[in-house]
N, C-alpha and C positions, 0 to 999 in steps of 0.2 A: 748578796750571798745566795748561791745554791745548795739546795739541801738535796739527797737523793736519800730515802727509803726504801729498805725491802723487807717485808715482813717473809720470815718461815718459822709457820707454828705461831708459836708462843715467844720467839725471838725475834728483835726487830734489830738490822741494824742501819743506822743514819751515815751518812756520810757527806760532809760539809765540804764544799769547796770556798778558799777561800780566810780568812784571819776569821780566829774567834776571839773576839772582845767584846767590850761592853756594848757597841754598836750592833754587833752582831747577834748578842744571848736573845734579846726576846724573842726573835729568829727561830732560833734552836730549842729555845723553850718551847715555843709553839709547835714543833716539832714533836716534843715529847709529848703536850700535853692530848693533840690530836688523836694518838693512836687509841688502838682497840684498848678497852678492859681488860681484855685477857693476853694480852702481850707483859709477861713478867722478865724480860729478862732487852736491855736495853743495850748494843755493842754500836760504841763510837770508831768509826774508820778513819783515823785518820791523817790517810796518805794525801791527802789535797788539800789538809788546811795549812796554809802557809803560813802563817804563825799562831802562838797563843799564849792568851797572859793570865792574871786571876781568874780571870772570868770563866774560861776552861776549866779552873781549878773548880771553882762554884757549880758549873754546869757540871764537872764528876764526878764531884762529895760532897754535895750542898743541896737539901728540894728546898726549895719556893713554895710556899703554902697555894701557889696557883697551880703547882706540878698535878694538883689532883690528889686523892687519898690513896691510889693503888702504887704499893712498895715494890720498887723494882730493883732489881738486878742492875749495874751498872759496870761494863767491861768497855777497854779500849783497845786496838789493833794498830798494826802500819802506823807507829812511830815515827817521828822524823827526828833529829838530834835536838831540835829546839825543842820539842815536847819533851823530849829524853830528859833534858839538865832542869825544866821547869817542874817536873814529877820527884827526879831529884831532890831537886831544891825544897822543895813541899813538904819531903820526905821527912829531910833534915829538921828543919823548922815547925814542923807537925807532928813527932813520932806517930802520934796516934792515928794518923792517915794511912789505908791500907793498899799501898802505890801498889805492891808487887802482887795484890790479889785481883787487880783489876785487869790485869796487863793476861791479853787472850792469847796472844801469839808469839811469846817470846822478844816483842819488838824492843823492850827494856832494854836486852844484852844488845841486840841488834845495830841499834842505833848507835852505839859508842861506837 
């Protein structure tokens, strides 16, 4: 798995290439847990990851008591139709998950 990072400001965003699954999260975790202290606001890109399953869900709306103690912001971008129906699906099954507050760019409607 590749990860690319760009931090501006106080926003970071990751961008994985590649499947996110349970193979891949401590990956991505470490990703997050790396960055700066003062990075509050965390945007996942993701136009290159070629699929994803729970594990994505967890990495969205799930911390890890290893994620660190600083509360961040978590947004995602450049949807693909498989992330589309699993956000969906989430939605469904989750009410209280806030799929459509996360979503940066529109890519929700996008992707259908």
């Amino acid at each position: 798995m590749y990860v690319s990072t760009a931090v501006e400001g106080t926003t970071v965003r990751i961008a994985p290439v590649g499947p996110i699954d349970y193979d891949t999260l401590p990956a991505l975790r470490e990703a997050v847990r790396s960055l700066p202290p003062d990075v509050d606001t965390v945007i996942w890109d993701l136009r290159s990851a070629t699929f994803m399953d729970v594990a994505g869900l967890h990495l969205l709306f799930g911390r890890a008591p290893e994620d660190g103690p600083f509360p961040r912001t978590v947004g995602v971008e450049r949807l693909r139709p498989q992330h589309r129906r699993l956000l969906l699906l989430a939605a469904r099954v989750f009410p209280g998950l806030d799929v459509a507050g996360i979503i940066r760019d529109g890519s929700l409607e996008e992707a259908a």
